[in-house]
C-alpha positions in Angstrom: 13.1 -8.9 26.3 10.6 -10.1 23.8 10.1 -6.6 22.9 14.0 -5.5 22.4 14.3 -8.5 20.3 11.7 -7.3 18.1 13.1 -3.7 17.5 16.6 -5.0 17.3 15.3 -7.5 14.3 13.1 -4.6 12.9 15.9 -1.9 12.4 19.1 -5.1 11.7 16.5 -6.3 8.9 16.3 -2.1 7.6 20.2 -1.7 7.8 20.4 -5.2 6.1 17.9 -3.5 3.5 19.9 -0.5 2.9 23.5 -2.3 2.7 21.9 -4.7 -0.1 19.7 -2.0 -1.7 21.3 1.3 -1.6 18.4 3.8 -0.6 14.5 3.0 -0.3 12.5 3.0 -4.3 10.8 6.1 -3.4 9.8 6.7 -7.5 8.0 2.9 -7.2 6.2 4.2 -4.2 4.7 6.9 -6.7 0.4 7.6 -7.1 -1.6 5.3 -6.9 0.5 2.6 -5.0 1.3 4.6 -2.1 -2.6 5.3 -1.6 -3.4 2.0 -1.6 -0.4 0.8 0.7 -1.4 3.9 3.2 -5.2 2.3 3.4 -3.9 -1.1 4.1 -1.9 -0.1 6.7 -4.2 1.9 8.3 -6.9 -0.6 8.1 -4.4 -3.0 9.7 -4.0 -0.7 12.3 -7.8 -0.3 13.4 -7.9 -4.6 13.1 -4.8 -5.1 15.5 -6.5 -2.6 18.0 -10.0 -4.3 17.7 -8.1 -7.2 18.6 -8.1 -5.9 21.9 -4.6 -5.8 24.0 -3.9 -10.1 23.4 -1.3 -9.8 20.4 2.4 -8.4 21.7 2.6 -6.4 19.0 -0.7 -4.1 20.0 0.5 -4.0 23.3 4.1 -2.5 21.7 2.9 0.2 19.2 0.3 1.7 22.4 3.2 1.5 25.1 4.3 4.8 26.2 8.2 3.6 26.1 7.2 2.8 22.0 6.4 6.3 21.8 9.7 7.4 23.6 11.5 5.1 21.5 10.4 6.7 18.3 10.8 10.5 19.3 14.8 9.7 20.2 15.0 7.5 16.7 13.9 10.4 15.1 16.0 13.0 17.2 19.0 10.3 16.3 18.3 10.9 12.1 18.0 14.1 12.2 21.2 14.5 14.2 22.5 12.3 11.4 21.2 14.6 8.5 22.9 17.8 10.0 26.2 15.9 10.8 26.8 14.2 7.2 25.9 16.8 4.5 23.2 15.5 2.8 24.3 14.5 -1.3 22.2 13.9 -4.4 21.4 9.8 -5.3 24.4 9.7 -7.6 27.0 11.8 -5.7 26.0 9.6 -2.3 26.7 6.5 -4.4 29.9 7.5 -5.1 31.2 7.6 -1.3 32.8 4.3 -0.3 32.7 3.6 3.7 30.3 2.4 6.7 28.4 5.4 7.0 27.9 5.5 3.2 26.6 2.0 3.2 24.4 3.1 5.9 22.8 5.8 3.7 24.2 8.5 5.7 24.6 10.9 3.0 21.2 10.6 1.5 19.8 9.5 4.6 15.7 10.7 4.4 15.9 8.4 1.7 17.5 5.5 3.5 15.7 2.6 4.9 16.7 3.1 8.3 15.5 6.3 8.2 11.9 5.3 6.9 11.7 2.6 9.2 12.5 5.1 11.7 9.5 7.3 10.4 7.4 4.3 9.8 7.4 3.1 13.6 6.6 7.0 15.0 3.5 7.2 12.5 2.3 3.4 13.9 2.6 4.5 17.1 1.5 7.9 16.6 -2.0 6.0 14.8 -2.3 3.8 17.4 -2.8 6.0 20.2 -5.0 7.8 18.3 -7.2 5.4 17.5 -7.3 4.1 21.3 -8.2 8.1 21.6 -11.3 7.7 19.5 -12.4 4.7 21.3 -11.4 5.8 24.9 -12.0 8.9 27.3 -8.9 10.4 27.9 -7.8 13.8 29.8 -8.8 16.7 27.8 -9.8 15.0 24.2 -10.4 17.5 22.0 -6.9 18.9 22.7 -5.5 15.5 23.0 -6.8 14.7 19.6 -6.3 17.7 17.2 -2.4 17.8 18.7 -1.5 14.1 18.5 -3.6 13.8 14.9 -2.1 17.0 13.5 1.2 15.6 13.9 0.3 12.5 12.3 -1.9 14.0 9.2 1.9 16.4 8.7 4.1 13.1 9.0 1.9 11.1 7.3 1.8 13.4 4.0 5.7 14.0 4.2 6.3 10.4 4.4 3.6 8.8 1.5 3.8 11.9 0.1 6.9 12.2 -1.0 7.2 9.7 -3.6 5.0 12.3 -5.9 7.0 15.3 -5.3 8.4 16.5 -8.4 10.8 19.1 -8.8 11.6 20.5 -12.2 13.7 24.1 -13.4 12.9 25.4 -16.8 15.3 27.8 -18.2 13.3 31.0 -20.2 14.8 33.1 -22.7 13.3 36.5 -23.6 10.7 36.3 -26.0 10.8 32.3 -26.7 7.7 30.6 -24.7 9.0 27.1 -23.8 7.6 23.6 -22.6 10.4 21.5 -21.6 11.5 21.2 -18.2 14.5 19.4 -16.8 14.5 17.1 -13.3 17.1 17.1 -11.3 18.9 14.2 -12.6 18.6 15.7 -16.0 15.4 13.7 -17.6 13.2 16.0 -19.6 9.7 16.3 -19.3 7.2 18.2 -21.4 4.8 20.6 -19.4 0.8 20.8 -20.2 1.2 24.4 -20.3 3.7 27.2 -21.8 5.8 29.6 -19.8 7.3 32.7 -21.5 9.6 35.2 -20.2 8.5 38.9 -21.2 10.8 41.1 -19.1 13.7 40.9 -16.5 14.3 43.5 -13.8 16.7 44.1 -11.1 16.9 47.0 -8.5 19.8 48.4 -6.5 20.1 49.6 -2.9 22.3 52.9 -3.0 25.7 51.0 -2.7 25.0 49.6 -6.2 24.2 45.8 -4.5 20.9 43.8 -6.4 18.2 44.3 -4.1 15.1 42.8 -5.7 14.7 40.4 -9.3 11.5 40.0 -10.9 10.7 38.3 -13.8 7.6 39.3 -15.5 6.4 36.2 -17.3 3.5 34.6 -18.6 2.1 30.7 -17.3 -0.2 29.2 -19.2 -2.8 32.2 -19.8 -1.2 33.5 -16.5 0.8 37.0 -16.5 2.6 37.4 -13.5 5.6 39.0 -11.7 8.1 36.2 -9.9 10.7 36.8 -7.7 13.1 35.5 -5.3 11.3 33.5 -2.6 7.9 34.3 -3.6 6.4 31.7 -5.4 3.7 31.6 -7.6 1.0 28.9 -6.9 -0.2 27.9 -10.1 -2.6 25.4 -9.3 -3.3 23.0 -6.3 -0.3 21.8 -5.1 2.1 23.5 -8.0 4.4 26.0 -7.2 6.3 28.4 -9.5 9.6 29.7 -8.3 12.5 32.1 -9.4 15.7 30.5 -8.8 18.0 32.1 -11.6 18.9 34.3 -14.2 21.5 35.9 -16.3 24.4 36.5 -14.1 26.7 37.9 -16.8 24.3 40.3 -17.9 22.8 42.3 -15.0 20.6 45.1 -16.0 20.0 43.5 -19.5 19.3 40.3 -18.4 18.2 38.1 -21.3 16.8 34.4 -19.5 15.7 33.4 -16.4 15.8 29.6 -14.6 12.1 28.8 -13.2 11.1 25.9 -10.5 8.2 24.5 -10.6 7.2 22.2 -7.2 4.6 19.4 -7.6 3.8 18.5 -4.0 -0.1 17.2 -4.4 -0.1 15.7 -0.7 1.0 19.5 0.4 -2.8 20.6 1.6 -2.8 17.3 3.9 0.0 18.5 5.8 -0.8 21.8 6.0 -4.3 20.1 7.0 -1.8 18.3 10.1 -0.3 22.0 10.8 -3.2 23.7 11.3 -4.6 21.1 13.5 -1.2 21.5 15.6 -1.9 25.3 15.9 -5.9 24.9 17.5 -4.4 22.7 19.6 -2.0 24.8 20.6 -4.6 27.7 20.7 -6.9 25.1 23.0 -4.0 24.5 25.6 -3.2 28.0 25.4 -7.3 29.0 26.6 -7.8 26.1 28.5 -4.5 25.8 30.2 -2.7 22.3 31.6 -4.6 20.2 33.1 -5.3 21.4 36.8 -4.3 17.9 39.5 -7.3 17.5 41.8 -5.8 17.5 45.5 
């Protein structure tokens, strides 16, 4: 009971949040405070568990049914973002009703939705921590699954407070520096993109089948097109989103998007770890029942 009480509070206290609030501050979250609020958490973590199994809420965040709990929360907001299409800050203000107020419409954002997020990762920590400290079946496995998903959660969720996405449009000839957000700020890059050339190519019917736009970043020349991204540097991403419509086959400017996602290597770190454990179940096979 003491248990239900304590979810019930947890998630009433997050809906409270949201109805108040509107949608969690991700942009105060931002570099260098999410850093140091992700090490004080975790260092929390490791103190609650060295306090042995005395304090209720250890005992919680280890308990298989926590762990349960979690994975159907999550199931529950995802079901959520593919049921209520998923709006921009402004336009999801703009919605009067319950499920607006919940933060339905913007709803990774919501606090519901983080607190969600926030209780799979404690748990998720948790057990791995007890891993470290405790022999359990098949360890190695045990370890690189259950810490790969955490590492890939773990940089989504901190991690996303210092994505930035910005779209730069590029007319032929005229290098340019300043980039748009999405919610129409302008920022001014450290580096100059200029758009040299502009082809399409047809299939036979006469239907576009490829764009590339030959352009130059920074001391860069490169081709872009459609779904291939360029990676200028660690964790930036250059992508080719649009062009002249009105003017195909003398196209004169192209829109580019450029990604900032600087916790992207840690989850890709998480995914990888997810595969060799995979690969290790896969070689090893389940674990055989002594009879």
């Amino acid at each position: 009971m003491h248990k239900k009480l304590l979810v019930t509070a947890y998630f009433v206290i997050a809906a409270l949040l949201q109805t108040m609030t509107g949608n969690f501050p991700l942009s105060f979250f931002a570099f260098p405070l999410n850093v140091i609020v992700a090490v004080i958490w975790v260092y929390l973590l490791w103190r609650l568990y060295r306090e042995g199994n005395k304090l209720p809420l250890t005992r919680f965040l280890l308990s298989s049914r926590t762990s349960i709990l979690s994975i159907l929360l999550l199931i529950g907001g995802s079901l959520v973002i593919g049921l209520f299409p998923q709006l921009s800050e402004a336009e999801a203000a703009s919605i009067s009703g319950v499920p607006a107020s919940l933060g339905c419409y913007n709803f990774m954002t919501s606090w519901i939705f983080i607190a969600i997020l926030f209780l799979l990762l404690s748990n998720l920590a948790m057990v791995v921590i007890h891993a470290f400290y405790h022999r359990v079946p098949e360890k190695k496995r045990f370890l690189l699954n259950h810490l790969g998903v955490w590492f890939a959660l773990f940089a989504g969720f901190f991690g996303s407070s210092d994505v930035q996405t910005l779209r730069i449009p590029l007319y032929a000839g005229q290098p340019g520096r300043e980039a748009y957000s999405m919610d129409g700020k302008a920022y001014y890059l450290d580096y100059e993109l200029e758009l040299y050339s502009f082809n399409t190519e047809y299939y036979p019917n006469g239907m576009p089948s490829r764009f590339a736009a030959d352009v130059r970043i920074g001391e860069q020349r490169t081709t872009l097109e459609v779904n291939h991204p360029h990676s200028y540097r660690l964790g930036e991403d250059i992508y080719l989103t649009g062009y002249d419509t009105r003017n195909v086959g003398n196209t004169r400017y192209c829109i580019l998007q450029i990604v900032r996602q600087p916790w992207k290597y840690v989850m890709v770190t998480g995914i990888l770890m997810m595969l060799a454990g995979a690969v290790l179940l896969f070689i090893n096979g389940p674990k055989k029942v002594k009879s």
